[in-house]
Gaussian input, Z-matrix of N, CA and C with variables (Angstrom, degrees):
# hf/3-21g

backbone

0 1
 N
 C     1     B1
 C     2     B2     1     A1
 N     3     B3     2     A2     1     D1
 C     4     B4     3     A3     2     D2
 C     5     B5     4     A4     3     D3
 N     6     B6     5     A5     4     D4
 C     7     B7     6     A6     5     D5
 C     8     B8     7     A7     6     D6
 N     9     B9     8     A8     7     D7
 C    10    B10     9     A9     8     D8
 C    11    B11    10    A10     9     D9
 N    12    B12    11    A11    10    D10
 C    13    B13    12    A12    11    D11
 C    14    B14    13    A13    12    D12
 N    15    B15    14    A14    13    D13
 C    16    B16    15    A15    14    D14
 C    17    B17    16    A16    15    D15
 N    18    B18    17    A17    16    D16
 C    19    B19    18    A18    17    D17
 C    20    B20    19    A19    18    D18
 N    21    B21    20    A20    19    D19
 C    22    B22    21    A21    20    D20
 C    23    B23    22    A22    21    D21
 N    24    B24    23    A23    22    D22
 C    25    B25    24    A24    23    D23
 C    26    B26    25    A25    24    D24
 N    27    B27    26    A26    25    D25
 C    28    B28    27    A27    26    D26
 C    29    B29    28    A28    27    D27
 N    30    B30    29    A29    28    D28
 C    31    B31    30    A30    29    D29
 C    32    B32    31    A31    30    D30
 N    33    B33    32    A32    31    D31
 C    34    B34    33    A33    32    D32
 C    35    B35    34    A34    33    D33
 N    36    B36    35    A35    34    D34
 C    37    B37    36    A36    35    D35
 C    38    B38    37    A37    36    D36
 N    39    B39    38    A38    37    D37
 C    40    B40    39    A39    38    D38
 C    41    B41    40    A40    39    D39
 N    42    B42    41    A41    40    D40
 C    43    B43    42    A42    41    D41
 C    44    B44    43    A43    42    D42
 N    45    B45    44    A44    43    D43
 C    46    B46    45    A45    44    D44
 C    47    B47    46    A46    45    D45
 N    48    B48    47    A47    46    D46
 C    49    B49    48    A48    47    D47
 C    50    B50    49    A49    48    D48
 N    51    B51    50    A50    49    D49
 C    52    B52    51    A51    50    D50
 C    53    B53    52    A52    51    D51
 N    54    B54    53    A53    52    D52
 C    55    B55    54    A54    53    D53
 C    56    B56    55    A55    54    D54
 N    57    B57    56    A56    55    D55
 C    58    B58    57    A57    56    D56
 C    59    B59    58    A58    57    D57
 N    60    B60    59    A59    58    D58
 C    61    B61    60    A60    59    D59
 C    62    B62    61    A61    60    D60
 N    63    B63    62    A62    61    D61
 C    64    B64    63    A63    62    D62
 C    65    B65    64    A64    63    D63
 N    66    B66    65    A65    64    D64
 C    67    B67    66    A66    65    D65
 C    68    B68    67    A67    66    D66
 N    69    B69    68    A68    67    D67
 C    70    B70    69    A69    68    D68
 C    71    B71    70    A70    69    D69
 N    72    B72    71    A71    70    D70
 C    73    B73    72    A72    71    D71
 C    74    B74    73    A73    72    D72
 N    75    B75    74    A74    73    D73
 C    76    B76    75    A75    74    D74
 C    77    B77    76    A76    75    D75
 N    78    B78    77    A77    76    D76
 C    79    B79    78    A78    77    D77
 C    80    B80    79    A79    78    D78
 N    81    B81    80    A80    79    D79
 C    82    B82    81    A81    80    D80
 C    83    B83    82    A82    81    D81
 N    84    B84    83    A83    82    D82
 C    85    B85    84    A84    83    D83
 C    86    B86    85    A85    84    D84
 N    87    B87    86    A86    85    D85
 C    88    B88    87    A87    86    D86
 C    89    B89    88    A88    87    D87
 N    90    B90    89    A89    88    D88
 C    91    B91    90    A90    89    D89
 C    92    B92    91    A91    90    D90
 N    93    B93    92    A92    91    D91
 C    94    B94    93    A93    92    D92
 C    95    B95    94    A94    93    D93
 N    96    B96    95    A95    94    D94
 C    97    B97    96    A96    95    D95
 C    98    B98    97    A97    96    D96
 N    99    B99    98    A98    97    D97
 C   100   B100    99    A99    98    D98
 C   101   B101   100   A100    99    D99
 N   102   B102   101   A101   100   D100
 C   103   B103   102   A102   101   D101
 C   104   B104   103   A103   102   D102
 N   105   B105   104   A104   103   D103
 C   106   B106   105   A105   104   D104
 C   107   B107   106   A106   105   D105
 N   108   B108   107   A107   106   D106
 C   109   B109   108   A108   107   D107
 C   110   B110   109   A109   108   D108
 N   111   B111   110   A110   109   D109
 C   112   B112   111   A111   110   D110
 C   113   B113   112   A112   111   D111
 N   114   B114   113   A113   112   D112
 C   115   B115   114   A114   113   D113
 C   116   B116   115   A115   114   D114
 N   117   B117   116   A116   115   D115
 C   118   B118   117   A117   116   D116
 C   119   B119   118   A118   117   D117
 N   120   B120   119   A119   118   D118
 C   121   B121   120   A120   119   D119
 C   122   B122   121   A121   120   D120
 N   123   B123   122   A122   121   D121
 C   124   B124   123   A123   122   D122
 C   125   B125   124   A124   123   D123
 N   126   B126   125   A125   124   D124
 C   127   B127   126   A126   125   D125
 C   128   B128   127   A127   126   D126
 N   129   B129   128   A128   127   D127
 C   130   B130   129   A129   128   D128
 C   131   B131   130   A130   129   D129
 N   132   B132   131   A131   130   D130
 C   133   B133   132   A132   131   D131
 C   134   B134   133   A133   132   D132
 N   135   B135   134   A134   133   D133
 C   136   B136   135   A135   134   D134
 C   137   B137   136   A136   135   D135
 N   138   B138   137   A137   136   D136
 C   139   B139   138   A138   137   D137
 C   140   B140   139   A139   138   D138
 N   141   B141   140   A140   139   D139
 C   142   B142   141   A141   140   D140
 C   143   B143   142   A142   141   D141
 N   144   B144   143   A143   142   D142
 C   145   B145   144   A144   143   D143
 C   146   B146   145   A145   144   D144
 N   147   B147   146   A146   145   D145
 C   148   B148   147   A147   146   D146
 C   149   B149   148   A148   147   D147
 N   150   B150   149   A149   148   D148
 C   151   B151   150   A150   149   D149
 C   152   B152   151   A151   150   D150
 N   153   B153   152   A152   151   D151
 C   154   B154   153   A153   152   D152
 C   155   B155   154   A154   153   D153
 N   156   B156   155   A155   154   D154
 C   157   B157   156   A156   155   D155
 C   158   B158   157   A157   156   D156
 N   159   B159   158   A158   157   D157
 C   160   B160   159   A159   158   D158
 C   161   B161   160   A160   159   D159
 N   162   B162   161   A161   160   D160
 C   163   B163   162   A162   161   D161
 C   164   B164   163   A163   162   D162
 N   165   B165   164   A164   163   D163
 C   166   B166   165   A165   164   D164
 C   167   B167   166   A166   165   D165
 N   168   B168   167   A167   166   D166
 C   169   B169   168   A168   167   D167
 C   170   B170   169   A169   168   D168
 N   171   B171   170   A170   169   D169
 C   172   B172   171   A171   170   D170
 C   173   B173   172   A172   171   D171
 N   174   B174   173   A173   172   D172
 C   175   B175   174   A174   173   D173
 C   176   B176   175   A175   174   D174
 N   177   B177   176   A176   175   D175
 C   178   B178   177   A177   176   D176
 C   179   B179   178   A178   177   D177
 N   180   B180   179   A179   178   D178
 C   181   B181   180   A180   179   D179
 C   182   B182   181   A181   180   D180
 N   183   B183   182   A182   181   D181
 C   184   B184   183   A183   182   D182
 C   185   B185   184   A184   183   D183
 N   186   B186   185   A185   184   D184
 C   187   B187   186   A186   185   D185
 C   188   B188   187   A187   186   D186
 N   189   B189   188   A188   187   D187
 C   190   B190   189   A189   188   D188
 C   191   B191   190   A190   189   D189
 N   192   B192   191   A191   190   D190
 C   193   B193   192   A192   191   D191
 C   194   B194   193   A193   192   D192
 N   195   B195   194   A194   193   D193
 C   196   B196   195   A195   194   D194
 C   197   B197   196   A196   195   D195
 N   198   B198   197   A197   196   D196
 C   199   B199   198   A198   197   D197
 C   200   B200   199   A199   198   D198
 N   201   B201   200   A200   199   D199
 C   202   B202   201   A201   200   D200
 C   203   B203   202   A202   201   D201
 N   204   B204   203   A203   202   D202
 C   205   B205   204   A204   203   D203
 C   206   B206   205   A205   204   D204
 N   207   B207   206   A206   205   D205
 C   208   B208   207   A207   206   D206
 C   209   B209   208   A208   207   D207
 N   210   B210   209   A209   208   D208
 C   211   B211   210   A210   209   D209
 C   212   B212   211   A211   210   D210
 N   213   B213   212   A212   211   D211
 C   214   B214   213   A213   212   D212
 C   215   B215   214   A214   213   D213
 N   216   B216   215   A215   214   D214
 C   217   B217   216   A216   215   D215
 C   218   B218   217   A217   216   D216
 N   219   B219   218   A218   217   D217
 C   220   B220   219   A219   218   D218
 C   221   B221   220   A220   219   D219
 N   222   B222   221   A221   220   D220
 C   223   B223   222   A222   221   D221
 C   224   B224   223   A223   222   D222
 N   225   B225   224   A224   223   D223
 C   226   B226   225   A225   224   D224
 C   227   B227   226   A226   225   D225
 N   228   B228   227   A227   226   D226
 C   229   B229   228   A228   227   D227
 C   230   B230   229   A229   228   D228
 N   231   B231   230   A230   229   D229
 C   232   B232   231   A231   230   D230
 C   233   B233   232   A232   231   D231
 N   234   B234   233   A233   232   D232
 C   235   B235   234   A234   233   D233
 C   236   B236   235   A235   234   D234
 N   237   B237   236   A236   235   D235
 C   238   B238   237   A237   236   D236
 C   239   B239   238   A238   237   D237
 N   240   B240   239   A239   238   D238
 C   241   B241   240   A240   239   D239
 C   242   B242   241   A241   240   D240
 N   243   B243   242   A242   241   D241
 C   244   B244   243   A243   242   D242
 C   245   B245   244   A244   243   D243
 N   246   B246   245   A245   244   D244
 C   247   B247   246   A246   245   D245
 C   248   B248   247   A247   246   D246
 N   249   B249   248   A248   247   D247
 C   250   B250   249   A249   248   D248
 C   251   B251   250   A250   249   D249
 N   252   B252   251   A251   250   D250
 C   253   B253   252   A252   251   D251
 C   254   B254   253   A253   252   D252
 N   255   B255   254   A254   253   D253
 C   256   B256   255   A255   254   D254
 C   257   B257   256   A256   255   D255
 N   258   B258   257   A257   256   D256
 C   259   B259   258   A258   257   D257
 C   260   B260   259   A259   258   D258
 N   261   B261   260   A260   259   D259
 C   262   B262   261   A261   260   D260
 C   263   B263   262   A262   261   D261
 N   264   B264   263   A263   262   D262
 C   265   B265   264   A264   263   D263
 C   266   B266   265   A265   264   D264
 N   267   B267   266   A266   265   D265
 C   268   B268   267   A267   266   D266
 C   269   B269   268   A268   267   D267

   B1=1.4504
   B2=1.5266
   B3=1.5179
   B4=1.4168
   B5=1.2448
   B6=1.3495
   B7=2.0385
   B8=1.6838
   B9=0.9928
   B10=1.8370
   B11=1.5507
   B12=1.4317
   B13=1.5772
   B14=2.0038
   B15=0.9320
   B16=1.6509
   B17=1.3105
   B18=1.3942
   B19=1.2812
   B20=1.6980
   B21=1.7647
   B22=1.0387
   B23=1.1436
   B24=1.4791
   B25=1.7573
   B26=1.7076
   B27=1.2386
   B28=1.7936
   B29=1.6944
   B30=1.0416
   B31=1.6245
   B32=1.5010
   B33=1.3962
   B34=1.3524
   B35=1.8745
   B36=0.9936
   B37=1.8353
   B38=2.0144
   B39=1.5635
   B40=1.1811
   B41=1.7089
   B42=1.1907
   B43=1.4759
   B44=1.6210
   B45=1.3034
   B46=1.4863
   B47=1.2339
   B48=1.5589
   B49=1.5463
   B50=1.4935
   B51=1.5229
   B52=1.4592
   B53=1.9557
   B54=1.2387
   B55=1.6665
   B56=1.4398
   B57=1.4173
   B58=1.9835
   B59=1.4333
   B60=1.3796
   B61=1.5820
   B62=1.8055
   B63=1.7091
   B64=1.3920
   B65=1.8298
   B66=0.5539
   B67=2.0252
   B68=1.6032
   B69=1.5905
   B70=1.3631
   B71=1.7194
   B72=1.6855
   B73=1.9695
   B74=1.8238
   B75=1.4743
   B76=1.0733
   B77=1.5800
   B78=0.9526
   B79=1.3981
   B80=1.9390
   B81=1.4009
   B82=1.4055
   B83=1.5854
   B84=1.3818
   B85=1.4596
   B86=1.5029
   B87=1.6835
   B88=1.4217
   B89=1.6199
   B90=1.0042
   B91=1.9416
   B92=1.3373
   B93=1.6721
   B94=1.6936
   B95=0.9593
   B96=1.4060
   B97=1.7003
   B98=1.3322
   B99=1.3768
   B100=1.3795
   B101=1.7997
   B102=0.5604
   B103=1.8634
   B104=1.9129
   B105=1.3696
   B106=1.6853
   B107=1.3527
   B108=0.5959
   B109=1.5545
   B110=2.0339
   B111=2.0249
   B112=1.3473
   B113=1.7013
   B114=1.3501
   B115=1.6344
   B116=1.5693
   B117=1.5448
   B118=1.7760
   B119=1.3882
   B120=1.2379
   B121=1.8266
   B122=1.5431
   B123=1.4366
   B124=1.5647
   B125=1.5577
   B126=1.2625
   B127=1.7636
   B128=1.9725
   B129=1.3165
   B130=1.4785
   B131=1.3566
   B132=1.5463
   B133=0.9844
   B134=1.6639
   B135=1.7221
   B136=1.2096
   B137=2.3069
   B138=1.0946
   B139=1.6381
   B140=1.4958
   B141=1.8046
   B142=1.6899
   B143=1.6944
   B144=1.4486
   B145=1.6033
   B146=1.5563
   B147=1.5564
   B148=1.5361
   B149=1.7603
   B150=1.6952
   B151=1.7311
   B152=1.2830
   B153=1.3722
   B154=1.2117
   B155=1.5958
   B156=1.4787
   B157=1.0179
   B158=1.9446
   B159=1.3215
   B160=0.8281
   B161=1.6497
   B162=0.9604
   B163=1.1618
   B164=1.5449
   B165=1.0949
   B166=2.1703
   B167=1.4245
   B168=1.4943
   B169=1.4938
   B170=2.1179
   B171=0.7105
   B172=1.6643
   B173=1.4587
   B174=1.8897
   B175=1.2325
   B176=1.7448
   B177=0.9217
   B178=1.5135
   B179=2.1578
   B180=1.1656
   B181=1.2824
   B182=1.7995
   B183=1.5455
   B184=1.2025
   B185=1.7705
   B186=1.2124
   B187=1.6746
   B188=1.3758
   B189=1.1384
   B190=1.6231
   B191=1.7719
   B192=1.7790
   B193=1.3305
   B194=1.5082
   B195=1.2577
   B196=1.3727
   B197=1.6566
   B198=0.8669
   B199=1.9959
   B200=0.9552
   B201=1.1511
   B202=1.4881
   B203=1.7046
   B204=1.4259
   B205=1.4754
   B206=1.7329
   B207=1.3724
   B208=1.3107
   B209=1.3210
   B210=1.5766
   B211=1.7529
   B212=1.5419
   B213=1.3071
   B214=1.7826
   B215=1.8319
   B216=1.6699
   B217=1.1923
   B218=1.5061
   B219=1.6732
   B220=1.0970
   B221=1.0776
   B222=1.2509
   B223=1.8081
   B224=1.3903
   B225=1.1829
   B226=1.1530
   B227=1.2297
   B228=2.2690
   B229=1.2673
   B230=1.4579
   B231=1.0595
   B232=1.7236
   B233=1.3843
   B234=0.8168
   B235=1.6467
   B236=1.6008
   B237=1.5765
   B238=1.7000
   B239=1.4345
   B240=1.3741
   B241=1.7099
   B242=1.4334
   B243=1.0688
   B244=1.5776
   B245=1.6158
   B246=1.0243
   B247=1.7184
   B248=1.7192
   B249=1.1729
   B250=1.3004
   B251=1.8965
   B252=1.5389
   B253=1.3185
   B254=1.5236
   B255=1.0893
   B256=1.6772
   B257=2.0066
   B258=1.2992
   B259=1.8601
   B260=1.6095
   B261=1.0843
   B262=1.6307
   B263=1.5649
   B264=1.4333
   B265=1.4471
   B266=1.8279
   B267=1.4787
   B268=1.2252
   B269=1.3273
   A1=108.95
   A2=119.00
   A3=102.51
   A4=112.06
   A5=109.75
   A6=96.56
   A7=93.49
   A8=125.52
   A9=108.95
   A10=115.29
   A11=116.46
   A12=130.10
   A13=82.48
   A14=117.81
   A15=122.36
   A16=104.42
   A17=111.75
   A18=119.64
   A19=110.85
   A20=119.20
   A21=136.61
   A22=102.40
   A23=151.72
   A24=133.87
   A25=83.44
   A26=139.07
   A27=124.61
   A28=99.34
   A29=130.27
   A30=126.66
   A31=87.61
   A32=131.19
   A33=114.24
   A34=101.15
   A35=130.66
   A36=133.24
   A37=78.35
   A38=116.00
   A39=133.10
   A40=98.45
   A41=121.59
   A42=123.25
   A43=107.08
   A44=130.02
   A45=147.35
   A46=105.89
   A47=104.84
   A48=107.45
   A49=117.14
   A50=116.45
   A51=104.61
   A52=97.22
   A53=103.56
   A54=94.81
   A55=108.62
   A56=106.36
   A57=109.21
   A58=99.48
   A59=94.34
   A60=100.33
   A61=124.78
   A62=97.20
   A63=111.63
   A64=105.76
   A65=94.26
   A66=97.66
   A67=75.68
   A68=123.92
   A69=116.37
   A70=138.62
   A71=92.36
   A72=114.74
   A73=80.75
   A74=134.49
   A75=113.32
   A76=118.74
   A77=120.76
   A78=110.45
   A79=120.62
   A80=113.44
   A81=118.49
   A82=86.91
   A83=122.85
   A84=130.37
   A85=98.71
   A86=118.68
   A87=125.40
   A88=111.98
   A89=110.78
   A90=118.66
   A91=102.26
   A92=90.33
   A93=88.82
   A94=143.75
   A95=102.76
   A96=125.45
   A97=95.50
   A98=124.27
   A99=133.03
   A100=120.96
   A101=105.85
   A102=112.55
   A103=84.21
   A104=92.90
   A105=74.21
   A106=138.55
   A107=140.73
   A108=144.82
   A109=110.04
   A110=86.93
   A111=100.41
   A112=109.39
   A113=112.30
   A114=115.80
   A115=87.33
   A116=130.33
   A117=107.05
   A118=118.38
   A119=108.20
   A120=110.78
   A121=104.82
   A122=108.41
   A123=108.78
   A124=99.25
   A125=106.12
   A126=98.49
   A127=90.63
   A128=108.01
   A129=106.43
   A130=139.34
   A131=103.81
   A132=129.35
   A133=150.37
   A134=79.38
   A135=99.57
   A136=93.54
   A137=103.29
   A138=107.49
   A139=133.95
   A140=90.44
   A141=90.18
   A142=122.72
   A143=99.22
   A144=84.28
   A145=121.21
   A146=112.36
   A147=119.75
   A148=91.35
   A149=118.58
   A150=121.70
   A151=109.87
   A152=125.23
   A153=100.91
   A154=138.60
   A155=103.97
   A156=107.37
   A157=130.38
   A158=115.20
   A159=96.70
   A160=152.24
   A161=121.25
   A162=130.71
   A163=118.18
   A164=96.80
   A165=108.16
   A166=81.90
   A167=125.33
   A168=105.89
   A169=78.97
   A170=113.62
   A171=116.67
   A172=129.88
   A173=94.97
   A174=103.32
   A175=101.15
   A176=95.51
   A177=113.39
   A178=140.22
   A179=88.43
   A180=120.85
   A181=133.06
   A182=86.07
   A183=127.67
   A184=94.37
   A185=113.82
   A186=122.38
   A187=91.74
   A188=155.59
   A189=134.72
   A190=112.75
   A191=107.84
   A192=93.41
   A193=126.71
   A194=114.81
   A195=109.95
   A196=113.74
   A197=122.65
   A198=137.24
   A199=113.23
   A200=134.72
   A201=147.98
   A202=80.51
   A203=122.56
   A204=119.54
   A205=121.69
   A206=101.06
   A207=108.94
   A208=135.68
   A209=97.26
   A210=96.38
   A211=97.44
   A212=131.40
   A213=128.94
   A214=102.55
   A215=101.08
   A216=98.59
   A217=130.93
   A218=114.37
   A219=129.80
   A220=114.10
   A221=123.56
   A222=131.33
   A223=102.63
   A224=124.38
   A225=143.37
   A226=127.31
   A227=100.23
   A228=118.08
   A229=107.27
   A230=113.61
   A231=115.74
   A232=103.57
   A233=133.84
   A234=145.51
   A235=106.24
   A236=89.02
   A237=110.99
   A238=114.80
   A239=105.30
   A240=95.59
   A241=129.59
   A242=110.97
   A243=136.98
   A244=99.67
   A245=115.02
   A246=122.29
   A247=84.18
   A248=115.53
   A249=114.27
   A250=102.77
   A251=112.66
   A252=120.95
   A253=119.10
   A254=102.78
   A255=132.08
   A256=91.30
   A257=100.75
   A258=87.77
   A259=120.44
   A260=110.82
   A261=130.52
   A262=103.91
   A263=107.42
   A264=102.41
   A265=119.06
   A266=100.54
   A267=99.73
   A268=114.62
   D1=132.32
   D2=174.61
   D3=-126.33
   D4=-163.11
   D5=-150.29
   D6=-77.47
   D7=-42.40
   D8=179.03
   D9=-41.25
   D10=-45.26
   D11=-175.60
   D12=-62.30
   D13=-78.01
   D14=-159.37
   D15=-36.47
   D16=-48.00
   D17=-171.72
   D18=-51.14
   D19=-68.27
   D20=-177.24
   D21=-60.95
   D22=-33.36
   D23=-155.95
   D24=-110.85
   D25=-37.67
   D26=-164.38
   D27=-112.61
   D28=-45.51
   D29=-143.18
   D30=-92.10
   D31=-66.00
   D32=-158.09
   D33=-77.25
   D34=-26.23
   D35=-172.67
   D36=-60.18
   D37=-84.60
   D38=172.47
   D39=-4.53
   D40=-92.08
   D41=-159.06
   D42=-69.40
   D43=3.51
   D44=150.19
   D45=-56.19
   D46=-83.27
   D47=-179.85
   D48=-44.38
   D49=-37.03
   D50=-165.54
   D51=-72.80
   D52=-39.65
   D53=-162.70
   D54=-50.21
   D55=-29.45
   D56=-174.41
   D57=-59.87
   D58=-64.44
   D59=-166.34
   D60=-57.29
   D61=-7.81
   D62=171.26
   D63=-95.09
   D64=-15.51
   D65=-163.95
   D66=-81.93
   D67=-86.22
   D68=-174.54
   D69=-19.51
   D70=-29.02
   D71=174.42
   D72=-80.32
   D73=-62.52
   D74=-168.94
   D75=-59.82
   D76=-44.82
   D77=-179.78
   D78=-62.84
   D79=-23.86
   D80=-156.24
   D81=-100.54
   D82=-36.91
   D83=-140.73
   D84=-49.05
   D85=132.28
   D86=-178.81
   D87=-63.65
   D88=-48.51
   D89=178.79
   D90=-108.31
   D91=162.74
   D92=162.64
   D93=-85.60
   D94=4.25
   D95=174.76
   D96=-52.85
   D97=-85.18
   D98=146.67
   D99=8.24
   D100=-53.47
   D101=-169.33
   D102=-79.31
   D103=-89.33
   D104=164.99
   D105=-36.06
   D106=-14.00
   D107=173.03
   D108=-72.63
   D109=-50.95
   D110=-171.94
   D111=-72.70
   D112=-28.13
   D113=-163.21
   D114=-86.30
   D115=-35.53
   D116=165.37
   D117=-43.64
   D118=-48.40
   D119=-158.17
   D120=-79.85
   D121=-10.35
   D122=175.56
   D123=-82.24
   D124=-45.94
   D125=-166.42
   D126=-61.31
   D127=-51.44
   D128=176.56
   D129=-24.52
   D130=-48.91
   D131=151.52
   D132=-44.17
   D133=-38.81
   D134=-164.84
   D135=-91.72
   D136=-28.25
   D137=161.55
   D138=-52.03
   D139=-36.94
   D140=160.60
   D141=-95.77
   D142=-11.15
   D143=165.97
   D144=-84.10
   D145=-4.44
   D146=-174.07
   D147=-84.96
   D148=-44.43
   D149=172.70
   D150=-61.85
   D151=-41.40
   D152=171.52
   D153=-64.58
   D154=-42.91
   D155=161.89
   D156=-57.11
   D157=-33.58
   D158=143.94
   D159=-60.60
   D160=-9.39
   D161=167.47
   D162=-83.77
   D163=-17.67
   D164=-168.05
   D165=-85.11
   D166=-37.34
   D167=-131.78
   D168=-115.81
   D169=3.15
   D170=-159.97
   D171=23.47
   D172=63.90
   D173=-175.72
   D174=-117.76
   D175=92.40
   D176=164.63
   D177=-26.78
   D178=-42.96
   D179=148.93
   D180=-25.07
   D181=-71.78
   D182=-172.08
   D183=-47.96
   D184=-61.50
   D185=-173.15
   D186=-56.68
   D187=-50.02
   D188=174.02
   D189=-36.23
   D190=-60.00
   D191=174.73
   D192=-76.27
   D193=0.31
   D194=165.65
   D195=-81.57
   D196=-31.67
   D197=156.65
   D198=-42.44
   D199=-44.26
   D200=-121.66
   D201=-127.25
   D202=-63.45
   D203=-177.25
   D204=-68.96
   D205=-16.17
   D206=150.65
   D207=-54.15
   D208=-69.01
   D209=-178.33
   D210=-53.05
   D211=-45.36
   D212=-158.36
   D213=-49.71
   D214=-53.74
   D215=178.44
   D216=-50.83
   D217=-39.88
   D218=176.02
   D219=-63.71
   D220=-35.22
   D221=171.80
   D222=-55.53
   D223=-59.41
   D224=-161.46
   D225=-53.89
   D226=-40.42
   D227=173.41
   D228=-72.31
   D229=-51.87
   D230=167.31
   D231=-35.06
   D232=-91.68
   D233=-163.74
   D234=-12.13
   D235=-62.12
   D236=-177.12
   D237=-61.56
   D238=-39.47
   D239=168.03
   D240=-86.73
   D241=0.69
   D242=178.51
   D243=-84.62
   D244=-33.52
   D245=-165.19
   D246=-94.53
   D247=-68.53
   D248=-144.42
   D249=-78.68
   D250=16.76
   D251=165.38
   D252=-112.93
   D253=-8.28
   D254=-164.78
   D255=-101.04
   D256=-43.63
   D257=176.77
   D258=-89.93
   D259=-19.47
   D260=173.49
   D261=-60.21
   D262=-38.66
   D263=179.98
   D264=-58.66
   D265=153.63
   D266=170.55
   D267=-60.75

């Protein structure tokens, strides 16, 4: 088996299943801690299906916008916990 085969039969089915089973934490999630939590692991998610695909498709490129959608997310997660420590306050 080589890594293109691995890729296509486990990694992309794999990060399928997880996004459902993550969208569902977003939709149900009790707080918004929660929703946040779930909309990271989607963008997260969504980085290895942009790496994977780069690798299937051997477009090289591609890993810049997965970098690039990283840091955004990471900004992003900050933001949210910055806010959501900033309203907790007395």
């Amino acid at each position: 088996m080589t890594l293109l085969d691995f890729i296509s039969y486990f990694v992309l089915p794999g990060l399928s299943i997880s996004i459902l089973l993550i969208f569902i934490r977003f939709l149900k999630g009790p707080k918004m801690v929660d929703r946040v939590i779930a909309l990271d692991l989607i963008v997260t998610t969504g980085i290895g299906f942009i790496s994977a695909y780069s690798i299937l498709y051997n477009q090289p490129a591609l890993l810049d916008v997965a970098l690039i959608l990283a840091l955004i997310a990471f900004l992003g997660t900050v933001a949210f916990t910055y806010y959501i420590q900033q309203r907790n306050k007395p």
